[in-house]
C-alpha positions, 0 to 999 in steps of 0.5 A, a space after each residue: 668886971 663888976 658890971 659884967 658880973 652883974 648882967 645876966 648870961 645868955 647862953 653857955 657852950 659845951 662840947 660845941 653845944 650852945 645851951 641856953 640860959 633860961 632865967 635871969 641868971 647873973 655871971 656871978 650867981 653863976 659862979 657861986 651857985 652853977 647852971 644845972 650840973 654845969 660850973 663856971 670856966 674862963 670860957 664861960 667868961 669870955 663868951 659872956 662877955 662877949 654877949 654885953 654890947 657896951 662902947 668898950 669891951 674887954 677881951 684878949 685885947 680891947 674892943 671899941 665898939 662905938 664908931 661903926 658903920 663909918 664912910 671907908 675914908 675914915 675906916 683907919 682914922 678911928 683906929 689910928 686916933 686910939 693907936 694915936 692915944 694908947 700907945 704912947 704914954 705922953 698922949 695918954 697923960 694928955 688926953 687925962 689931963 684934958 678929960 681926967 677930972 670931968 665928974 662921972 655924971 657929967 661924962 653920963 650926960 655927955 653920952 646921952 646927948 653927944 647923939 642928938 647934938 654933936 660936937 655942939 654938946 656942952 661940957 660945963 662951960 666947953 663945946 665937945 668941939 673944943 675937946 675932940 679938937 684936942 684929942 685929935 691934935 694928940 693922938 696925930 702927936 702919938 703917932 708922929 712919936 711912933 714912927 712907923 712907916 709905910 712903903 712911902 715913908 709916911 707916918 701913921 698920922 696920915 690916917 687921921 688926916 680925913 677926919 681931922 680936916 672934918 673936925 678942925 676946918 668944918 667942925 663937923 662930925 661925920 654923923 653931922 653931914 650925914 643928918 645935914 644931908 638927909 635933910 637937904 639934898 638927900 631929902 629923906 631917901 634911904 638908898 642916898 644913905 646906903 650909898 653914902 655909907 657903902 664901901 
């Protein structure tokens, strides 16, 4: 919320007119001081929000944003990794007790290089490998808890089945096959790529 107050507006909406924000206007100087004769709403909100592009936004429900434009066999495996966590409150202490005490700055520089080095990037002494491991192995535990099945009387941890064979038997991510194949057999074409990536 702190982060959100501090980002400057984009627009507003009246009457199904999009105005737009023409300064650097922070939501929260918004709040105190207005837009010309315009005053903050909940729906003010909201839309501000929903213009700030971070990992995770909070919304009537949480958006999580980072794993788009994923092959169509892991389209319910991400879901279900977070279903896998969230909704279980012994995954959740799991997942804390594996990641809770790594220091702020560390996640920071987890993030800046997990783009150029996978499950390779070092946390302190550990692999990113090591812990996506874990995370994996929780979340099919969170789901199995859940028991809810489908027409064949499956749990919904066989969603996580494509991306757990990437991570647990090829260590590999799926950003990481995509790399090794524009470099080896799609040798740089752009439309292997597309290809690759669509549904």
């Amino acid at each position: 919320v702190d982060y959100a107050l501090q980002v400057p507006m984009l627009f507003i909406k009246r009457n199904d007119r999009w105005i737009k924000i023409n300064k650097k206007l922070t939501f929260y100087q918004y709040i105190q001081k207005g837009f010309k004769e315009h005053r903050a709403t909940i729906d003010d909100w909201e839309l501000h929000l929903s213009s700030i592009f971070t990992e995770i936004r909070l919304r009537k429900y949480i958006e999580i944003r980072n794993a788009d434009s994923q092959k169509k066999e892991f389209a319910l495996a991400i879901p279900a990794l977070w279903k896998g966590i969230l909704y279980s409150k012994e995954a959740r202490q799991a997942v804390l007790s594996l990641i809770g005490n790594l220091p702020w700055n560390e996640l920071c520089l987890l993030y800046s290089r997990v783009p150029r080095t996978g499950l390779k990037t070092k946390i302190g002494k550990m692999k990113l490998l090591s812990i996506a491991k874990e995370i994996l192995k929780i979340s099919f535990s969170g789901l199995v808890e859940q028991k809810k099945f489908n027409d064949k009387k499956e749990d919904e941890s066989i969603y996580l089945e494509p991306i757990m064979e990437l991570v647990l038997q090829d260590e590999m991510c799926p950003a990481e096959i995509i790399i090794k194949n524009w470099k080896s057999k799609w040798r740089g074409n752009i439309q292997k790529l597309i290809e690759y990536t669509a549904y």
